[in-house]
N, C-alpha and C positions, 0 to 999 in steps of 0.2 A: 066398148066391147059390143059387138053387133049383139040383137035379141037371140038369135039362135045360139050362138054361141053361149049366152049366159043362162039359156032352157039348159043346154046338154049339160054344164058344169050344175046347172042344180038336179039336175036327174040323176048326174051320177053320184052326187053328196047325197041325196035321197036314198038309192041304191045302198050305200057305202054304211048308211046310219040306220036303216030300218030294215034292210035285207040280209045284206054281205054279212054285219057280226051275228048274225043268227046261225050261220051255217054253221060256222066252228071252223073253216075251210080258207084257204086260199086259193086261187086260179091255180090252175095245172101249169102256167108258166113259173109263179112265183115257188109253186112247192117245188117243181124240179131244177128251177135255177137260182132262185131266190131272186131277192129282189123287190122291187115296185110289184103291188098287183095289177092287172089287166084294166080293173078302173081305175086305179091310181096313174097308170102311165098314159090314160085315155086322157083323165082331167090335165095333164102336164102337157100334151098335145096338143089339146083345145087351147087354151092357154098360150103357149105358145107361136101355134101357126093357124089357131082357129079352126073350126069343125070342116069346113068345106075346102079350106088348105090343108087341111093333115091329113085329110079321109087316105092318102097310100099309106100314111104311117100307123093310124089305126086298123086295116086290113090289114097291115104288114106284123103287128102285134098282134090279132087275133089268131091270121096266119099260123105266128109261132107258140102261141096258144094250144091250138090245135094238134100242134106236131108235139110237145109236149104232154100232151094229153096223151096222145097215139103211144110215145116214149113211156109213160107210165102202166099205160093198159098192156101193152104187146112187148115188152121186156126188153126195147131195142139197146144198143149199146148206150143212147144215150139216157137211159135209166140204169147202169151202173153203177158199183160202188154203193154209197149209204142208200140208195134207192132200192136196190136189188132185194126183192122180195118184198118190199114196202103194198102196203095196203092203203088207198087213198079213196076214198070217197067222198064226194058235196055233190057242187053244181056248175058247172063250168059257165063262166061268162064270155063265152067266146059266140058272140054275134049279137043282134037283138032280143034273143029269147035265151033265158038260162036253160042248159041242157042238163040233166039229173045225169051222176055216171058213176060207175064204181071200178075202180081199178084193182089189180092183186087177186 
């Protein structure tokens, strides 16, 4: 496993063990679709095609990150159903820097 590659996967177990269960929270992708969290699908990427072969697939996760977030703040169709009216707040890990946000 190239050196970068095994920094990213211990930054994000780092992440995942001293930051993430403190919030009490999941990403905006996992709370509205469930699933894998946004670090959990990042280490599964790295892993797989390594950090500088996945970079579209980890943009492409944040990406939908993002729109999920958007979908929980701004009440779009696809926060329907058990979402609808849900009140969500932590901290989104959608890029390099955690972003503080409150939805609802």
């Amino acid at each position: 496993m190239p050196l970068l590659d095994g920094l990213a996967l211990r930054a994000i177990r780092l992440y995942q063990r001293r930051l993430s269960r403190h919030k009490g929270f999941r990403c905006a992708h996992a709370a509205l679709h469930g699933g894998a969290s946004c670090s959990a699908a990042v280490a599964r990427i790295v892993r797989e095609d390594g950090l500088w072969a996945g970079r579209s697939r980890v943009a492409a996760r944040f990406q939908a990150c993002r729109a999920a977030h958007t979908a929980l703040r701004g009440g779009s169709p696809l926060a329907l159903g058990s979402w609808s009216g849900a009140r969500v707040q932590g901290v989104c890990c959608c890029g390099p820097l955690p972003i503080p946000f409150r939805c609802g």
